[in-house]
N, CA, C and O of each residue as an XYZ file, in Angstrom:
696
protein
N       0.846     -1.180      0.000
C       0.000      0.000      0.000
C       0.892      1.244      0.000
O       1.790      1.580      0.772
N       0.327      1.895     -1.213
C       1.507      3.416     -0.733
C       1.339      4.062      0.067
O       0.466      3.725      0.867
N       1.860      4.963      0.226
C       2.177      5.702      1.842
C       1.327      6.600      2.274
O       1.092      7.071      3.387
N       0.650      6.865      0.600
C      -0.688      8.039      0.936
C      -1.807      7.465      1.553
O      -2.616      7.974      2.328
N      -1.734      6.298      1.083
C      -2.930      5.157      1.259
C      -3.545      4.927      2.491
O      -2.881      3.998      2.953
N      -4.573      5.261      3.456
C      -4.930      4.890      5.086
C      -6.476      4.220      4.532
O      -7.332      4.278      3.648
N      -5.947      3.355      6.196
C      -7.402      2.756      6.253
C      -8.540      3.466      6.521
O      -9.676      3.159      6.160
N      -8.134      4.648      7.313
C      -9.602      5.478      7.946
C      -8.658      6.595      8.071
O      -7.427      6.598      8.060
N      -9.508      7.539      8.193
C      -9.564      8.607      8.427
C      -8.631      8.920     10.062
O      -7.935      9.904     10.308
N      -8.874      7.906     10.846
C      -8.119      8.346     12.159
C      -6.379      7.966     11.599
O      -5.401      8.712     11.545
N      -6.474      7.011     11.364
C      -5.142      6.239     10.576
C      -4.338      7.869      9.712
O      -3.366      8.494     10.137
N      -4.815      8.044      8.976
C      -4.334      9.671      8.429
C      -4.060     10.392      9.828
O      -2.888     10.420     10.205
N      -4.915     10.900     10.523
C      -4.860     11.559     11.275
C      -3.648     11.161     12.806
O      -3.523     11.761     13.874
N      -3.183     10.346     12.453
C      -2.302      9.709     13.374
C      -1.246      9.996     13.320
O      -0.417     10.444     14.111
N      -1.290      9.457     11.349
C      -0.095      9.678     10.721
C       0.865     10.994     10.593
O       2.095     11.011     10.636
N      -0.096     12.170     10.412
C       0.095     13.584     10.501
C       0.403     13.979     11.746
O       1.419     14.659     11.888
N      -0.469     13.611     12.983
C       0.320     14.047     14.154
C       1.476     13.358     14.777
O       1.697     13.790     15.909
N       2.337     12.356     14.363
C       3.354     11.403     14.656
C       4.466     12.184     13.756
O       5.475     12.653     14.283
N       4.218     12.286     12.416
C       5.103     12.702     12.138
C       5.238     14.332     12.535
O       6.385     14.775     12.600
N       4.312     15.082     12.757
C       4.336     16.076     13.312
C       5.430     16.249     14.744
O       6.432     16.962     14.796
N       5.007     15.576     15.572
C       5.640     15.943     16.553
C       7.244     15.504     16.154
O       8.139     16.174     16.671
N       7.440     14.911     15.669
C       9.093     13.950     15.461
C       9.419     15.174     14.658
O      10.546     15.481     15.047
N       9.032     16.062     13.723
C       9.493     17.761     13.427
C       9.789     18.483     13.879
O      10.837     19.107     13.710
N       8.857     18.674     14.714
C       8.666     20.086     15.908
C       9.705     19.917     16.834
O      10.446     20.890     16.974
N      10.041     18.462     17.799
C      10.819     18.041     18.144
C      12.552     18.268     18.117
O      13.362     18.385     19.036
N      12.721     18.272     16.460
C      13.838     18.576     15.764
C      14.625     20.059     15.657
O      15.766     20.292     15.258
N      13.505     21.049     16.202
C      13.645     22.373     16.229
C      14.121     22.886     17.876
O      14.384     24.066     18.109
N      14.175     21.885     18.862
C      14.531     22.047     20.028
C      15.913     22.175     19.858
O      16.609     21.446     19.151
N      16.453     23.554     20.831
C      17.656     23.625     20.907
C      18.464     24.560     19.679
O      19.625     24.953     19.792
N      17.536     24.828     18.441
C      18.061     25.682     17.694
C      18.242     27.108     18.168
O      17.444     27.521     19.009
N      19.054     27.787     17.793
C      18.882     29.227     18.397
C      18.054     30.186     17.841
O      17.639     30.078     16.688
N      17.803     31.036     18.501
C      16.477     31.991     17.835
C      17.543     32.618     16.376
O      17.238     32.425     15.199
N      18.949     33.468     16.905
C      19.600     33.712     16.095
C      20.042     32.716     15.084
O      21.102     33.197     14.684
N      19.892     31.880     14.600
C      19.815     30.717     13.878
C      18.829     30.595     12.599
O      19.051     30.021     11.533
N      17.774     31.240     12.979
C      16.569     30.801     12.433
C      16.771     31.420     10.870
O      16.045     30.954      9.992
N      17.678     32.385     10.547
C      17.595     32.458      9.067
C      19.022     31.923      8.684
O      19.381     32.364      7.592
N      19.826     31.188      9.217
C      21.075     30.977      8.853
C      21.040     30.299      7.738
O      20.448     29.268      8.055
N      21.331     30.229      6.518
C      21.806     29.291      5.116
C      22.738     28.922      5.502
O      23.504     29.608      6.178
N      22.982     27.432      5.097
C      24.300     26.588      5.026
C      24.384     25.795      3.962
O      23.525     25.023      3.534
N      25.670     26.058      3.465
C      25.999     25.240      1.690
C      25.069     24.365      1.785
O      24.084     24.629      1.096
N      24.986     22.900      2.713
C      24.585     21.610      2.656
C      23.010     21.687      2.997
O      22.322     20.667      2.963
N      22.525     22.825      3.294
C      21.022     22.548      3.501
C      19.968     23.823      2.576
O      20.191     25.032      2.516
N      19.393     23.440      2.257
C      18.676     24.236      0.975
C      17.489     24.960      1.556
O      16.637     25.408      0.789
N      17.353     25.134      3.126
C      16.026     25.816      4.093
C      17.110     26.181      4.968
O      18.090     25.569      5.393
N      16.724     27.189      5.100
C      16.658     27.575      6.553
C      15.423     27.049      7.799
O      14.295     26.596      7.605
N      16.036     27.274      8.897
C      14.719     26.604      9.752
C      13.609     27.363      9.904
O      12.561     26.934     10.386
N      13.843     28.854      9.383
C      12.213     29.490      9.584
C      12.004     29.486      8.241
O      10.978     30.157      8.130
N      12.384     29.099      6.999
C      11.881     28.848      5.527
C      11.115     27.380      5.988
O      10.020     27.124      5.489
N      11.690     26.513      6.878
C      10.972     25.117      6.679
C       9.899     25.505      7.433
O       9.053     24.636      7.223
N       9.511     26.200      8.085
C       8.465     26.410      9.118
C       7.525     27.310      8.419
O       6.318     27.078      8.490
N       8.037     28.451      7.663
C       7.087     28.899      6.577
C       6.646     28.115      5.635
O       5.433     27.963      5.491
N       7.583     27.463      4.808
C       6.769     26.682      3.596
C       5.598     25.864      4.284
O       4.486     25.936      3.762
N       5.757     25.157      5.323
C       4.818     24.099      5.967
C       3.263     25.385      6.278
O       2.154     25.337      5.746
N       3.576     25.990      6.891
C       2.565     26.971      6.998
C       2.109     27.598      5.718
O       0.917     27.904      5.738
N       2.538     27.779      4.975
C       2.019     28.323      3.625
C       0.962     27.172      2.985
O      -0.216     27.402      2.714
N       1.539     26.094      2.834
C       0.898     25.098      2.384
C      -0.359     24.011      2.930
O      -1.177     23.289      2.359
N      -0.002     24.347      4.440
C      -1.712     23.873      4.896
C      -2.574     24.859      4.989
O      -3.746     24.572      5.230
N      -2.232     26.060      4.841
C      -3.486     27.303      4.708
C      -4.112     27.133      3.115
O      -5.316     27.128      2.858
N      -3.010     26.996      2.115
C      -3.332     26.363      1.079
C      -4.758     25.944      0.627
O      -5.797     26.404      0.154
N      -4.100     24.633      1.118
C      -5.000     23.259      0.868
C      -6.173     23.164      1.830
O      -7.099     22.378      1.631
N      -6.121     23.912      2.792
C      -7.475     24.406      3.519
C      -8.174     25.538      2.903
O      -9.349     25.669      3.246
N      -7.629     26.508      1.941
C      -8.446     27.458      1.278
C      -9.117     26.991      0.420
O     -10.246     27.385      0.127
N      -8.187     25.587     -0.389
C      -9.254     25.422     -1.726
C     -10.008     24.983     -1.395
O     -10.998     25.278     -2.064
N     -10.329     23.933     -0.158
C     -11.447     23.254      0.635
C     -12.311     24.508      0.665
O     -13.188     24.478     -0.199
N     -12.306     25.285      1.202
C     -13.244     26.369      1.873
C     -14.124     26.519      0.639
O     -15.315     26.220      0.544
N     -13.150     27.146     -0.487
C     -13.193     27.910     -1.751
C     -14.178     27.141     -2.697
O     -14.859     27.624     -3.601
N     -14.113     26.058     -2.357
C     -15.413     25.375     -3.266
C     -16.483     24.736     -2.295
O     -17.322     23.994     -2.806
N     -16.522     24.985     -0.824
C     -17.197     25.022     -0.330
C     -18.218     25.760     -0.614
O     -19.371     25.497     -0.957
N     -17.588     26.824     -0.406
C     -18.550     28.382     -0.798
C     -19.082     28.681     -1.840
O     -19.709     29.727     -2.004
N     -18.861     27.563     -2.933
C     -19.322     27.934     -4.084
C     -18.831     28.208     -5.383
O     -19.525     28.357     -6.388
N     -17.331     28.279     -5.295
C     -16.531     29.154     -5.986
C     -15.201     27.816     -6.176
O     -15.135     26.784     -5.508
N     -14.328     28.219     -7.202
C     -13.443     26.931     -7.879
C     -12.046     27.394     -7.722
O     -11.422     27.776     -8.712
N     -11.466     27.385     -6.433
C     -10.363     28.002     -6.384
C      -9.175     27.888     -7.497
O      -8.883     26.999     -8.298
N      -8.617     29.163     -7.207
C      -6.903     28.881     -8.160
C      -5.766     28.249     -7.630
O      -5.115     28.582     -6.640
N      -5.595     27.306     -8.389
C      -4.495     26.590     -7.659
C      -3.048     26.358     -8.223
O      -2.948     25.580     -9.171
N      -2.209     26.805     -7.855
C      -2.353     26.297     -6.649
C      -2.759     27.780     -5.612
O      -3.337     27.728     -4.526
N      -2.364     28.795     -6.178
C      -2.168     30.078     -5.503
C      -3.028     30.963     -6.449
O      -2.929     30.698     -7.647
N      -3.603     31.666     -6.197
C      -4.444     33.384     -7.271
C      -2.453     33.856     -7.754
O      -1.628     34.114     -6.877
N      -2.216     33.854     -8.834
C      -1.064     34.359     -9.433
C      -0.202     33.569     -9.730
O       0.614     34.083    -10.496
N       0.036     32.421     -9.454
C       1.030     31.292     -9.289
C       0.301     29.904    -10.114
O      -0.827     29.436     -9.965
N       1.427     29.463    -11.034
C       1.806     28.365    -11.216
C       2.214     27.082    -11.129
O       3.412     27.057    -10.849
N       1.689     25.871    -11.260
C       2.439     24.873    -10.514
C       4.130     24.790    -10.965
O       5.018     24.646    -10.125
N       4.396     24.917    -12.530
C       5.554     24.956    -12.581
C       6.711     26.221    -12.183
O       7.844     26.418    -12.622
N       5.778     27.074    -11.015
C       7.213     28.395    -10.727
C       6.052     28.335     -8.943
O       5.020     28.953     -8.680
N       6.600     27.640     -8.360
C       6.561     27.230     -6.900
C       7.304     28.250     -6.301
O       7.021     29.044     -5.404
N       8.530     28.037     -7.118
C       9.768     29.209     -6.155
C       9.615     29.951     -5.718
O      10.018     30.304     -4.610
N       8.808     30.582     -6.628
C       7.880     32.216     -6.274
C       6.844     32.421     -5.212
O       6.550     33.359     -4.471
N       6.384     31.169     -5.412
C       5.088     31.095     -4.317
C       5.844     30.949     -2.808
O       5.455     31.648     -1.873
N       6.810     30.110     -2.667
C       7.079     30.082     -1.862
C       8.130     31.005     -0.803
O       8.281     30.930      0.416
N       8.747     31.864     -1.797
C       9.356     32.978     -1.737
C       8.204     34.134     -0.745
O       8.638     34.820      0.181
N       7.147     34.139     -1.057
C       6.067     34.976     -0.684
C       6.023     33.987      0.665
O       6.223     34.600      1.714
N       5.810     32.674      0.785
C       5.705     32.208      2.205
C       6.723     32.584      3.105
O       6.509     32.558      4.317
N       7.765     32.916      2.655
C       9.059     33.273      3.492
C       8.928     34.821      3.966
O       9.435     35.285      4.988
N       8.200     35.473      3.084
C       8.185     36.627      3.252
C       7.047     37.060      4.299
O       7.095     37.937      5.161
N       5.989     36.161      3.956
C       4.787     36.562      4.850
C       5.270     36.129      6.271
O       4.775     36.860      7.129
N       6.091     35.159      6.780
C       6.542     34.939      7.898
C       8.064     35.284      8.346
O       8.701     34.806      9.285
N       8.322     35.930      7.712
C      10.347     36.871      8.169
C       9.923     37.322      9.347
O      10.455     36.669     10.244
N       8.960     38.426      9.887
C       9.070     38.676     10.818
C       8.456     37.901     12.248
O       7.687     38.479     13.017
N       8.868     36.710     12.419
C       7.933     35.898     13.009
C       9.630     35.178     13.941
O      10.694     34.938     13.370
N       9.323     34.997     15.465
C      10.657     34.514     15.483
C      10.374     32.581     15.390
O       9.252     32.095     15.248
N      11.522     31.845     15.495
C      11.217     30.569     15.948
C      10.107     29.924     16.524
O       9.316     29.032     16.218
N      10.461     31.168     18.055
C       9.431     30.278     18.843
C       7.658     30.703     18.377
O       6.589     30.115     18.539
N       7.991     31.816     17.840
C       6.172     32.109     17.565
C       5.994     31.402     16.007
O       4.843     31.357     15.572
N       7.014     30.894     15.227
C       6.771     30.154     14.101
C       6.129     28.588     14.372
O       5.060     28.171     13.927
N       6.756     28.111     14.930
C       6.394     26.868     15.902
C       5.084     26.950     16.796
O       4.493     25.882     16.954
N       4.649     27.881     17.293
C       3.830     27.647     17.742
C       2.360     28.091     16.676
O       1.203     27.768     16.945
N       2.822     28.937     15.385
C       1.662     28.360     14.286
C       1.673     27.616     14.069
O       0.541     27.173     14.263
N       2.380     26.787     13.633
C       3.081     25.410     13.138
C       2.078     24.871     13.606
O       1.146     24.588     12.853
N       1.998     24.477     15.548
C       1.688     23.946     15.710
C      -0.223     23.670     15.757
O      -1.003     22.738     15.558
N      -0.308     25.682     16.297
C      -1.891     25.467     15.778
C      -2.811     25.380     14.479
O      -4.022     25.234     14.309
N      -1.805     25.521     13.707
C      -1.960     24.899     11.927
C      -2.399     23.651     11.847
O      -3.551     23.387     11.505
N      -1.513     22.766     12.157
C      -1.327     21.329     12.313
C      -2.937     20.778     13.068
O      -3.584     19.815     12.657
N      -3.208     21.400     13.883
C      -4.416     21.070     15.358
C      -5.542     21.558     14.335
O      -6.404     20.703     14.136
N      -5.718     22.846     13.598
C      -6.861     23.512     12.916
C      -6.505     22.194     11.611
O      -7.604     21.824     11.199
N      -5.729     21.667     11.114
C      -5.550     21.043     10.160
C      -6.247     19.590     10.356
O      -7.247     19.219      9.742
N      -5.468     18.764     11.419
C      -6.352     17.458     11.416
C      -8.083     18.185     12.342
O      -9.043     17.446     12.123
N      -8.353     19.195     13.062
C      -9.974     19.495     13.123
C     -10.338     19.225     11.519
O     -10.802     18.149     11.140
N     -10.120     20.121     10.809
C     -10.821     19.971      9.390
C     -10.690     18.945      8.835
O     -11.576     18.885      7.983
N      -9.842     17.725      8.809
C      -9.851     16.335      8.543
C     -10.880     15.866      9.206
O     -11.899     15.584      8.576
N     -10.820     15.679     10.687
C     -12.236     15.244     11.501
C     -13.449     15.646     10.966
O     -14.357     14.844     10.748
N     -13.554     17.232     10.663
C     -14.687     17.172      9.748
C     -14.959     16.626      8.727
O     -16.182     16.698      8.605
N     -14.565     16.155      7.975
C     -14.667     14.912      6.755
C     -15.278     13.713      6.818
O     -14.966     13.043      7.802
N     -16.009     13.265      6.111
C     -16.505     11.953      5.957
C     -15.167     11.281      5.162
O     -14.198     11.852      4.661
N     -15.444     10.076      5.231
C     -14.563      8.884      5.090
C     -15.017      8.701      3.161
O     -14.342      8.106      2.321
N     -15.839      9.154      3.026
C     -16.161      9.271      1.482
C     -14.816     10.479      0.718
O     -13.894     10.315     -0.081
N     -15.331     11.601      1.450
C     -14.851     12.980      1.283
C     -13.183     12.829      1.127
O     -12.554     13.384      0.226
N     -12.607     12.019      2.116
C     -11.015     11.918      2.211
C     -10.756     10.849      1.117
O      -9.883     11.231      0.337
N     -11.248      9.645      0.836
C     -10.899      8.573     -0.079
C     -11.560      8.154     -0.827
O     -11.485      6.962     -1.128
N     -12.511      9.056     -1.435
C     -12.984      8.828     -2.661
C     -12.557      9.648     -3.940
O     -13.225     10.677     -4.048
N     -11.804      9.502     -4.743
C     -11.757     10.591     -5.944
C     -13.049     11.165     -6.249
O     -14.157     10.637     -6.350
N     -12.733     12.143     -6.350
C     -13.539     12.964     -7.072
C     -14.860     13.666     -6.480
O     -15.842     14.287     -6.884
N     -14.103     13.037     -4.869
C     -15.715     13.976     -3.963
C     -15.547     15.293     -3.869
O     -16.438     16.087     -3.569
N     -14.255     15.601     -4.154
C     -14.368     17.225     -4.421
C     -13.823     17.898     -5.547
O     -12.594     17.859     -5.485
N     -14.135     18.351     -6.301
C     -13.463     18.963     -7.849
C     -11.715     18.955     -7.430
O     -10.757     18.241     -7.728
N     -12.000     20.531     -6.326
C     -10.314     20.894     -6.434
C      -9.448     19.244     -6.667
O      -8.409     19.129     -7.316
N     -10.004     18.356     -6.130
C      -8.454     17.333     -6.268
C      -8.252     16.718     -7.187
O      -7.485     15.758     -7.261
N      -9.422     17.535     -8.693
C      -9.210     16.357     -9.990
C      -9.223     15.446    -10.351
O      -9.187     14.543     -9.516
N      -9.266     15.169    -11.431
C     -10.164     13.323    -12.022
C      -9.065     12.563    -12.202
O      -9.313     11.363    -12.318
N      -7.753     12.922    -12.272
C      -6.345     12.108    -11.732
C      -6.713     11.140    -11.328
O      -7.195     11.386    -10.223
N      -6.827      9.703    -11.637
C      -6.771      8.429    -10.766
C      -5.861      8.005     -9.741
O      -4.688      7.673     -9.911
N      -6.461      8.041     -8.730
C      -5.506      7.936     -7.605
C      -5.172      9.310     -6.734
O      -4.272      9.357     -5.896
N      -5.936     10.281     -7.028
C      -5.886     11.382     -6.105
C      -6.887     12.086     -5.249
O      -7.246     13.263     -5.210
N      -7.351     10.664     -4.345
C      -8.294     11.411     -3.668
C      -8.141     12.657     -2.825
O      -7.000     13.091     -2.979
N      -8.989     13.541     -1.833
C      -7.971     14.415     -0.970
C      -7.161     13.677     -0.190
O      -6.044     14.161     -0.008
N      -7.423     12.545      0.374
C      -6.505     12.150      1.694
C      -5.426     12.244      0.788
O      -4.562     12.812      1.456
N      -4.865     11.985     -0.553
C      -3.456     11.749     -1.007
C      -2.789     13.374     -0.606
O      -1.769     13.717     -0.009
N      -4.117     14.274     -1.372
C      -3.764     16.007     -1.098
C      -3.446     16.079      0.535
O      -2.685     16.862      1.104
N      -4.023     15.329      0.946
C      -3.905     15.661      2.421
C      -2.094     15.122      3.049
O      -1.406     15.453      4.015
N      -1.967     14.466      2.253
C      -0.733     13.483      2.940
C       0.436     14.110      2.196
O       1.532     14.272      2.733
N       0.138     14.493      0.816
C       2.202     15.595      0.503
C       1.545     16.399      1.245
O       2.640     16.919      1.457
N       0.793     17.052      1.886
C       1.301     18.516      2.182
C       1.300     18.703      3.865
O       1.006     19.695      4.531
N       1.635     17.693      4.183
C       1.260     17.403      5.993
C       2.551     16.152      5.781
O       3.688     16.209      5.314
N       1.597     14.872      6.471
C       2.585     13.505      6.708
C       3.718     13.839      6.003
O       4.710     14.082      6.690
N       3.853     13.932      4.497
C       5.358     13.501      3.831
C       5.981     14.740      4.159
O       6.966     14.591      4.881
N       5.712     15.908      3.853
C       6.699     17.298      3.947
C       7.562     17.241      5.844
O       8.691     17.504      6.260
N       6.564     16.867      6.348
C       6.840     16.895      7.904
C       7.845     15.746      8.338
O       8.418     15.814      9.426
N       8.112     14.337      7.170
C       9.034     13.998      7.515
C       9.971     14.367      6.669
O      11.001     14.334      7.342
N      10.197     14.646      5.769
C      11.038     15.108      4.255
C      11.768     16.397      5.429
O      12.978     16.422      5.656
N      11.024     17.143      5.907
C      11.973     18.257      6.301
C      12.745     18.194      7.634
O      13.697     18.864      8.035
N      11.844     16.895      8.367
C      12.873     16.662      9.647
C      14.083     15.952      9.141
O      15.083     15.911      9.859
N      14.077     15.344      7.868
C      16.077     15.484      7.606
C      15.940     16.496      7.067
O      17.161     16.509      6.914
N      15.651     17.335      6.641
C      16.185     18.534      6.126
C      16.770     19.501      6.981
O      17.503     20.464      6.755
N      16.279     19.026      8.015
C      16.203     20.445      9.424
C      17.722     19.421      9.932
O      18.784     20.017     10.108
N      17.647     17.990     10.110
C      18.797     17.347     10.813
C      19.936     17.787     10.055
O      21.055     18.058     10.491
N      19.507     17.827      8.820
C      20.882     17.874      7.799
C      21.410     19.280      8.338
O      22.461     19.469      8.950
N      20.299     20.373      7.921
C      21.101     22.035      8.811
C      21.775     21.673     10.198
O      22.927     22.075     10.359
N      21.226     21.018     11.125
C      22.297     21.234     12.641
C      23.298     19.848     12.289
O      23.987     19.400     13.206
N      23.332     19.336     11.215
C      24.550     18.696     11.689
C      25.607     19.750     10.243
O      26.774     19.498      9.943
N      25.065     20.450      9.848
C      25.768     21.020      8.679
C      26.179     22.496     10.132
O      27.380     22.755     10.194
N      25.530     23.072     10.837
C      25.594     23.772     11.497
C      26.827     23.867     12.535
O      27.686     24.724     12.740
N      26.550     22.677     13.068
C      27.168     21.600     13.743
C      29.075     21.687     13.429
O      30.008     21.950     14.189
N      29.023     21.339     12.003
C      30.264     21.326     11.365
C      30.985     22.642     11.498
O      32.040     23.088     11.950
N      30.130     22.956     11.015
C      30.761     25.137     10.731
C      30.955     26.060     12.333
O      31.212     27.264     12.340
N      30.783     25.260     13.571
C      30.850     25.782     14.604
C      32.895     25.902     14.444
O      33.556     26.416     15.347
């Protein structure tokens, strides 16, 4: 079974807060002065990984809303492209620069909490059925739970090496 793949709806929701915390976790001990440091070997900084993650479940909770209401959101972003991300995400960095660590983390974390609530609101149709909601397209094999799982479960472990790779790249350069 692939990795997007859950039996239920709690099973997702498990999955997202497990790997969640094993992230958040990873950010203990960084320094506040830290938080925009670039290093050759790591391609985020730790408040870029904490923005992109925040950029992207407000996201995927807008287009939910957005055709809730009636209306067929742009996706991925109103101005943006799937093939020029860079940009989009450039704007996530920007909307959160002035934000330190610890108040990044703690959206993070009530992102994450407002994120699996709106999963709980879901029927078990709604998460694993294609095509119960337009935004996720007639793509075979993309119900939302898959939408639900790159932009939560996989990014949240994808960036806890990303974040390990900065303090041991950090680590080095002391």
């Amino acid at each position: 079974m692939p990795s997007y793949q859950y039996a239920s709806k709690q099973e997702l929701k498990d999955a997202i807060h497990a790997a969640y915390l094993k992230l958040d976790a990873e950010f203990d001990g960084i320094a506040e002065a830290d938080r925009d440091l670039r290093l050759p070997d790591a391609d985020r900084t730790p408040a870029e990984i904490l923005a992109y993650q925040l950029g992207w479940l407000a996201l995927v909770q807008g287009w939910d809303a957005e055709e809730a209401a009636g209306g067929t959101p742009e996706m991925p972003a109103p101005g943006y492209k799937w093939n020029r991300l860079g940009e989009m995400y450039e704007d996530f960095y920007r909307q959160h620069e002035a934000y330190s660590l610890t108040e990044l983390r703690a959206m993070l974390a009530a992102a994450e909490a407002k994120w699996l609530d709106w999963i709980e609101g879901l029927s078990e149709e709604e998460l694993f059925v294609q095509g119960a909601r337009r935004w996720t397209g007639d793509k075979p094999n993309w119900p939302m739970a898959r939408w639900i799982h790159i932009n939560s479960a996989a990014p949240f472990g994808t960036f806890r090496g990303k974040i390990r790779k900065w303090k041991k790249a950090r680590k080095a350069a002391e």
